[in-house]
N, C-alpha and C positions, 0 to 999 in steps of 0.2 A: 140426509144431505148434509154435506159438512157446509161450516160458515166460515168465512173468512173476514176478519178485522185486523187492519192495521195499527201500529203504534211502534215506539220505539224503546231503546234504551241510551243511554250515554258513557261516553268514556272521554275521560278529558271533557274538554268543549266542545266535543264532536257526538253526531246521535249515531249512531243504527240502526236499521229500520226489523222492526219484528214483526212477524205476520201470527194471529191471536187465533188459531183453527176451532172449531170445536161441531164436535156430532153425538147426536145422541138417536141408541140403540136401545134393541131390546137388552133384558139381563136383570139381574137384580139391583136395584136404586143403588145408585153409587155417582161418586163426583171425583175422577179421578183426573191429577195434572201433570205433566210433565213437556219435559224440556230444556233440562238443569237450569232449575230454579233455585235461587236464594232464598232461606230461611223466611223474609217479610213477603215474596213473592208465593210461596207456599201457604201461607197464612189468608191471602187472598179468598182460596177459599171460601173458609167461613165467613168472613165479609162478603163476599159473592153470594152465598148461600143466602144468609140473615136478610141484606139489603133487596135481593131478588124477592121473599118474602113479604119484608114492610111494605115494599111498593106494588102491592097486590100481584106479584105474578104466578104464579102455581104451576109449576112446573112438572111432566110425567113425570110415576113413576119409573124411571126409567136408568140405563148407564151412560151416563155423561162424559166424554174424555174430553179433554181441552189440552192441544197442544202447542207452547210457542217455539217460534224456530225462526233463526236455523239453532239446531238441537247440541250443537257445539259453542254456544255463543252462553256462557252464564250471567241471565236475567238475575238483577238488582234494580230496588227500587220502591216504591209505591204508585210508580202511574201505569199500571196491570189493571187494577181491579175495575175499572169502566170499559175496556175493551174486553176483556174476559166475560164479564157481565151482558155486553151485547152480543158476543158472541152466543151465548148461551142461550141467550131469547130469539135471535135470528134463526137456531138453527132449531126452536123449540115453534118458530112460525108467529113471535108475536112481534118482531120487526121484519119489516122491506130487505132482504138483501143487496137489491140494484141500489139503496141507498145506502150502502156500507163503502162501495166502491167508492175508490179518487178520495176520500176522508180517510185523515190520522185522528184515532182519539185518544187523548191524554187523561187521567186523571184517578184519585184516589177515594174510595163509595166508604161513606159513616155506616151501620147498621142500620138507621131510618130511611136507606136512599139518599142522602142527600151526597152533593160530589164536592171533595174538597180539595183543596190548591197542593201542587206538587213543585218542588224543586225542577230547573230544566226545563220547563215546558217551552222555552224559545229555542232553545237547542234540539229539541225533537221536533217542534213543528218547520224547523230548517231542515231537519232531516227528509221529512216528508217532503220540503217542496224539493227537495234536491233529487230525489227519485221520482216526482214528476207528478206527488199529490199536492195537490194547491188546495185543497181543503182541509181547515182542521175544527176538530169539536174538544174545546178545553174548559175545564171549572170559570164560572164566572170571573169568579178574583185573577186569574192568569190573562185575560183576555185584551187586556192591556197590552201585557208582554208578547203575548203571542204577535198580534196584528202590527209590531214593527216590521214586520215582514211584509214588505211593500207588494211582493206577486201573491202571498198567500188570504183566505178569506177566508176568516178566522169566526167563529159560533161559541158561545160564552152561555154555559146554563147550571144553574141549580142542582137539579135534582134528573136521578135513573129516568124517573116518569117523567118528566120534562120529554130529554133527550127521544126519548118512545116514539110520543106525539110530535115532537116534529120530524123526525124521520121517516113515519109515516103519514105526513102531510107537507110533502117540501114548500107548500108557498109559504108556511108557515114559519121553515127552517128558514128561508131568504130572509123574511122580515127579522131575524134573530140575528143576523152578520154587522160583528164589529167595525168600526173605521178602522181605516188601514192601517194611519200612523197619528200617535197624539204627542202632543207637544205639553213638555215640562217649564215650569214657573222655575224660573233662575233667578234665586234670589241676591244681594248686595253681596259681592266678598270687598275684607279690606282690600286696603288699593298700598300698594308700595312705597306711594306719595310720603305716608305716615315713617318711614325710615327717612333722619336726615342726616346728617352728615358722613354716611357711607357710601359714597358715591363708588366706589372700587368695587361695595359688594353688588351693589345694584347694577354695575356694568359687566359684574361676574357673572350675574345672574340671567341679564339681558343676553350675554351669548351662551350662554348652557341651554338658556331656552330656545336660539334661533336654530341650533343644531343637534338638541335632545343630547347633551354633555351632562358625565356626572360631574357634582361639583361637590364640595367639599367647603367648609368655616371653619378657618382655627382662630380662636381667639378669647380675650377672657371675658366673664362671665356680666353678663346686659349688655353686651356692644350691642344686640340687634340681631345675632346670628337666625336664634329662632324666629324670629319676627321677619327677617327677610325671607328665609325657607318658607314658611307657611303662606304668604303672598304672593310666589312665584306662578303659582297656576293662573293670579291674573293679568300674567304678562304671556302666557301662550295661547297660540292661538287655538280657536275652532276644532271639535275634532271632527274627522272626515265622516259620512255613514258609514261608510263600511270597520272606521274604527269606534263609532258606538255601539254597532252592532255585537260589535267582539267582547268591547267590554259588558255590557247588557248580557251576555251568554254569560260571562264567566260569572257577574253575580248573580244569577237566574241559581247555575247549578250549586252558587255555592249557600243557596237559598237567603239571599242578603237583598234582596229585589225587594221596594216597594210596590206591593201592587197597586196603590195607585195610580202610579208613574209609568207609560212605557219606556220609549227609552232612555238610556243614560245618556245626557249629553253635554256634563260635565265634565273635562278630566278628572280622574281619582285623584283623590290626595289620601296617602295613607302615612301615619305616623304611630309604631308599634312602638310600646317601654321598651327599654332595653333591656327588661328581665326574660324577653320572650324565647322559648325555643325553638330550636334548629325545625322541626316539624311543622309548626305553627308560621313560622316566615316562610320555608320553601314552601309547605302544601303535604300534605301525606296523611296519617289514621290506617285505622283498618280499613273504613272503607274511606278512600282518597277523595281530599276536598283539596281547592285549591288554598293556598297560602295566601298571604300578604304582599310578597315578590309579586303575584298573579292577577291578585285584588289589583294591584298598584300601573297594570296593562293598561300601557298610553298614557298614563300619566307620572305625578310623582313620590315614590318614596323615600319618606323623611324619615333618618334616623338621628337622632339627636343624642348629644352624648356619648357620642360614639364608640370611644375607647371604654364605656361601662360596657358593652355589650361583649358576651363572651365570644373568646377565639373562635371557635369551632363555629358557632353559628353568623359569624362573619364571613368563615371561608365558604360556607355553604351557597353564597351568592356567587363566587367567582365565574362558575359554568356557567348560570343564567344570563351573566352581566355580557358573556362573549357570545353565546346562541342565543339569546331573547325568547329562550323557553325553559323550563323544567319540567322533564321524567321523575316519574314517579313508580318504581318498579315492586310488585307484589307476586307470589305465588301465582296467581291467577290472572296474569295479565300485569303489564303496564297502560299508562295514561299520561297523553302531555298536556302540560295547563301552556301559553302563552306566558310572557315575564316583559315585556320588552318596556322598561320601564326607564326613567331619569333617576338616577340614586341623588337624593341632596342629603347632605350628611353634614353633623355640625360637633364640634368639639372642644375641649380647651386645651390650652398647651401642655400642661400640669393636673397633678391632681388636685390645686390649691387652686389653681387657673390665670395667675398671676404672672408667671414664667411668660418671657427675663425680666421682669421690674423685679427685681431683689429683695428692694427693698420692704415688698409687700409678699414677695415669695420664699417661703421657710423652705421646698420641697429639697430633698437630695435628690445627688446626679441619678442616686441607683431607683429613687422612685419614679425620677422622669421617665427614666427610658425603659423601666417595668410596664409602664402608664403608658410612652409611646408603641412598645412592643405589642401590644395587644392588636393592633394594627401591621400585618404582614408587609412587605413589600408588593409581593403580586397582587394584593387587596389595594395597596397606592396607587401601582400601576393601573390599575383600572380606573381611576377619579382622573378625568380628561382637563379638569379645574382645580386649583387651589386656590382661595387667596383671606388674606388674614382682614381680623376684624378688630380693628383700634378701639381704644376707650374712645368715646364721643366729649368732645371738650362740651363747655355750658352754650358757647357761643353758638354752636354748629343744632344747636337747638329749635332756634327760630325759622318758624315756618318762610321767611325770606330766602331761607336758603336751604328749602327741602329738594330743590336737583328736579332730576327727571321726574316724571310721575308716570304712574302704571297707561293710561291709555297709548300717551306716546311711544312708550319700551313696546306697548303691546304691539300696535303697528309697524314697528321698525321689525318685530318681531315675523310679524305675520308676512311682511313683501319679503324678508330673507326667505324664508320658509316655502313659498310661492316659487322665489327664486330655484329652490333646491328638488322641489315637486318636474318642475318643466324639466331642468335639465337629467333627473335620475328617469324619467317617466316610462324610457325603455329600457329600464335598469333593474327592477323591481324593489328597488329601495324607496324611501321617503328623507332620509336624513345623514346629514355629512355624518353624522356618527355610525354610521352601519355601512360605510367606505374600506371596502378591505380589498389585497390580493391587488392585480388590475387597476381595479376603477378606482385603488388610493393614487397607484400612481399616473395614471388619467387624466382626471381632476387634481390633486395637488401636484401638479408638473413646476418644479422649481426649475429658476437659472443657474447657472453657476454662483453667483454671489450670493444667493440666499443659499444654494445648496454647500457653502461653504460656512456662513452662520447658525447654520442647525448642525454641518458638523462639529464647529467649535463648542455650541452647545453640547452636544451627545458626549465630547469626551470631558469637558469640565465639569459638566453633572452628574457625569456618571451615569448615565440614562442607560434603559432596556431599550431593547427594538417597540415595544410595545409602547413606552412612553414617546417613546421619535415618531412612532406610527399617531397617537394622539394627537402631538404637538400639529403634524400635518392637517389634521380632520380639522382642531378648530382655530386654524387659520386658515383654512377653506370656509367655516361659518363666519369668521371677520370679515374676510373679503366681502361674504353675500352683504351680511348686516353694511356694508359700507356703499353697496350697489356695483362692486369689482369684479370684473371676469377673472382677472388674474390676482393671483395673492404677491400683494409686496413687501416688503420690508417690514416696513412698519406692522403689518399684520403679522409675519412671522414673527417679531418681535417681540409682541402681545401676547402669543400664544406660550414663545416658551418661556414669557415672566411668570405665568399661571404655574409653569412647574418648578418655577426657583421656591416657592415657597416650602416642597415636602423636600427641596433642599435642603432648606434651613433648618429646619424642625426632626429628617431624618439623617441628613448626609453622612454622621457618626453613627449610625447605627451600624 
C-alpha cells in the first residue's frame, strides 16, 4: 500500500506543496528516490536510513521507492527528511495513516533521530493552510514561527520516536498543540527627541514617514544625518498583520528568524557598509536567498555614505524602488523576494564634506562632481525628499529647544497614515507613495493655480515626469499629515522645496 505525506518546498516567499509517496515491495533490499531531486535532497536518504535505525525501527527486507511530486517541480532543501521518514514507516505499518491526513510536516532528522530546525518553515506551513491543511507538525525550535498562523494548529517535537507515538495516540498529539500567536518583548529605541536643532530634518522625516517616501541627507559630516536615519523607525507607525506576516516569512526563509520569537513585529531597520555587493543588497547565490533590499520589506533601508557605494550596485535598486519586488532569475527557475521598502540614504556634499564653506573645503570642481556623479539622475529621481543638514550652532544644543519629539511625530504620523489606509482601502494600496497612473491623478487633483506652480516649477528645475510625479505624492502626504482633503498651496509648496535641494547640488551636472 503506498503512503502518503505531505510537506512542502519554497520559492521566493511563497511554498508549494509536495506530496512524500512511498511503498514498499518485494525485490531485493533497496531504498530508491526520485522526483528531481537536489543534491542535499538525495542525501536524505542516508539520514533516513541511519535515523529510521537509531530510533529502533527495523525495517523489511524489502524495495523501498519513495516518490515526491509533482515530478517536474525540482525539490531543494533540508525539510524532506521527516516526511520521507514517515512515510516509510507508514507504509512499512509502524504509523496510523488516517493520521497523516489534513498534516504538513516540516523538518530535517540528525542520525540519532532527533529533528532539527529548518529555514521556511512559516512559509510552508502557509502553504499548507493555503491548500486547506490546517495542521502542521514542525521541529520544536520552529514552532514558534510556525503558530503565527492564526487558522493553522501547529505541533512542536523533538525527536522521529516522539512524532510515532503521538500519532499513534492522537489525545496525546492534542495535548502537544502550540498557541496560536506569541507576542515579542519590544525593547526602548532611541527616540528623535535626542536630535536638536534640525528641526527641517526631523520635519523631513516626519513626512517620508507619513507617506513611505525615500528620503535622502546631504550634508556635512556630525550634523545628525546618521542619528536621525536610524531613529526614524520610531516615528512609524504599527505594522499591520498581515505585513508582519510577510516580513516574518521573508526572514524564516532567509534563515535570520529568532526561534525564540514568533512574529516580527518591529519594522526592519537595515543598514548595509557600503563595501557590499550588487548580489548581497538585491538577494541571489546559487541557491537564492533574499537580499537586504528584501530584509528591509516594510520598513527602512539605510544607506549611509552614499556616494561610497559603487555605481552599479546603486543602479541595482532602481527596478525594486518602482515595483516593490525583485526577480531573481536562474537556470532552473526564477523567484521573487518582496522589496517594498523606504530608502533613507545620507551623504556629504564633497569628499572632504565641507562643500561650500571654502574655507574648510580643499576639494576640486572635478572631485566634486566625480564624488556627485556616482549618484545617477534616474537613482535622484527616485528620492521623493531631499533636504540638507546644517552644522548645529552651540546654542541650538540645549535640551530647551530639542523641537518635536518622537511620540508626537509618531502620532501625527500614524492619523496620516489612517487617513491614507480608508481612503486607498478599494484601491489596494496602503500609501501615497505607490499612487501611480489614475489614482495619481484622482487624489492629487490640482486647481489651476497650483497646476500652474508645479508647472513653473517642472521648467525652472528642470524636472523629469517622474520627479513632477513625486512632488504630487508628497503633497498628498502634507495635506494627510495636516488633516486636509485637498492639497493647497502651501503643501505644494513644501513638497517641491524638498526637490530644490538636488537642484542645488546636481543642476550642473
Amino acid at each position: 500500500m503506498v503512503a502518503k505525506v505531505y510537506t512542502g518546498t519554497t520559492n521566493g516567499i511563497e511554498g508549494i506543496l509536495v506530496c512524500v509517496e512511498a511503498d514498499i515491495s518485494d525485490g531485493l533490499p533497496s531504498f530508491d528516490m526520485v522526483g528531481y531531486l537536489g543534491a542535499e535532497v538525495k542525501e536524505a536518504r542516508e539520514r533516513v536510513r541511519t535515523a529510521l535505525k537509531n530510533s529502533g525501527f527495523r525495517l523489511p527486507p524489502s524495495h523501498i521507492t519513495v516518490n515526491l511530486s509533482p515530478a517536474d517541480l525540482r525539490k531543494q532543501g533540508n525539510y524532506f527528511d521527516l516526511p520521507i521518514a514517515l512515510s516509510v514507516l507508514a507504509a512499512a505499518g509502524f504509523v496510523r495513516m488516517d493520521e497523516l491526513e489534513n498534516k504538513i510536516f516540516i523538518g530535517e532528522l540528525g542520525l540519532d533521530g532527533k529533528i532539527r530546525p529548518v529555514n521556511g518553515t512559516l512559509v510552508l506551513a502557509e502553504c499548507g493552510q493555503k491548500a486547506g491543511i490546517k495542521k502542521a507538525v514542525v521541529p520544536k525550535e520552529n514552532a514558534k514561527e510556525a503558530a503565527c498562523l492564526q487558522e493553522t494548529v501547529v505541533y512542536g517535537t523533538k525527536t522521529l520516536k516522539e512524532i510515532v507515538e503521538l500519532l499513534n495516540n492522537p489525545d496525546r498529539l492534542e495535548e502537544n498543540r502550540q498557541a496560536v500567536l506569541y507576542e515579542t518583548s519590544d525593547k526602548e529605541d532611541d527616540s528623535l527627541d535626542e536630535l536638536y536643532g534640525q528641526e527641517r530634518m526631523k520635519r523631513a522625516a516626519m513626512v517620508a514617514s507619513a507617506g513611505f517616501h525615500n528620503l535622502l541627507y546631504i550634508g556635512q559630516p556630525g550634523s545628525g544625518k546618521s542619528m536621525s536615519a536610524k531613529r526614524i523607525p520610531t516615528i512609524m507607525p504599527e505594522m499591520t498583520y498581515k505585513e508582519q506576516l510577510e516580513v516574518t516569512k521573508i526572514y524564516s526563509v532567509a534563515g535570520l528568524l529568532d526561534y525564540k520569537e514568533g512574529l516580527i513585529k518591529k519594522r526592519p531597520f537595515r543598514s548595509p557598509h557600503h563595501t557590499i555587493s550588487a548580489t548581497a543588497l538585491a538577494g541571489g547565490g546559487r541557491f537564492p536567498r533574499p537580499g537586504e533590499i528584501s530584509l528591509a520589506h516594510h520598513g527602512v533601508l539605510f544607506l549611509d555614505e552614499l556616494a561610497e557605494f559603487k555605481r552599479d550596485t546603486l543602479e541595482i535598486m532602481r527596478q525594486p524602488l518602482e515595483d516593490g519586488k525583485v526577480t531573481i532569475s536562474r537556470v532552473n527557475g526564477s523567484c521573487s523576494y518582496p522589496a517594498e521598502f523606504m530608502l533613507v540614504a545620507a551623504m556629504n556634499p564633497c569628499p572632504c564634506g565641507y562643500f561650500p564653506d571654502r574655507s574648510r573645503c580643499r576639494c576640486s570642481v572635478g572631485e566634486i562632481r566625480r564624488y556627485r556623479d556616482r549618484i545617477s539622475r534616474p537613482m535622484l529621481d527616485r528620492i521623493d525628499i531631499c533636504t540638507e543638514a546644517f552644522a548645529v550652532k552651540f546654542d541650538d544644543l540645549s535640551k530647551a529647544k530639542k523641537g518635536a519629539d518622537s511620540s508626537s511625530m509618531r502620532a501625527r504620523v500614524t492619523e496620516a497614515i489612517n487617513r491614507q489606509r480608508m481612503r486607498y482601502k478599494d484601491e489596494g494600496i496602503l500609501f501615497n507613495s505607490q499612487l501611480k497612473g489614475s489614482r495619481l491623478s484622482k487624489y492629487c487633483n490640482l486647481d489651476q493655480q497650483k497646476e500652474e506652480l508645479l508647472r513653473q516649477a517642472f521648467e525652472s528645475m528642470g524636472l523629469s515626469v517622474r520627479a513632477r510625479d513625486r512632488i504630487l505624492r508628497v503633497s498628498r502626504t502634507i495635506a494627510d499629515l495636516e488633516g486636509s482633503e485637498q492639497i493647497k498651496e502651501a503643501h505644494l509648496a513644501e513638497a517641491i522645496s524638498y526637490r530644490s535641494i538636488d537642484r542645488k547640488y546636481w543642476g550642473d551636472m
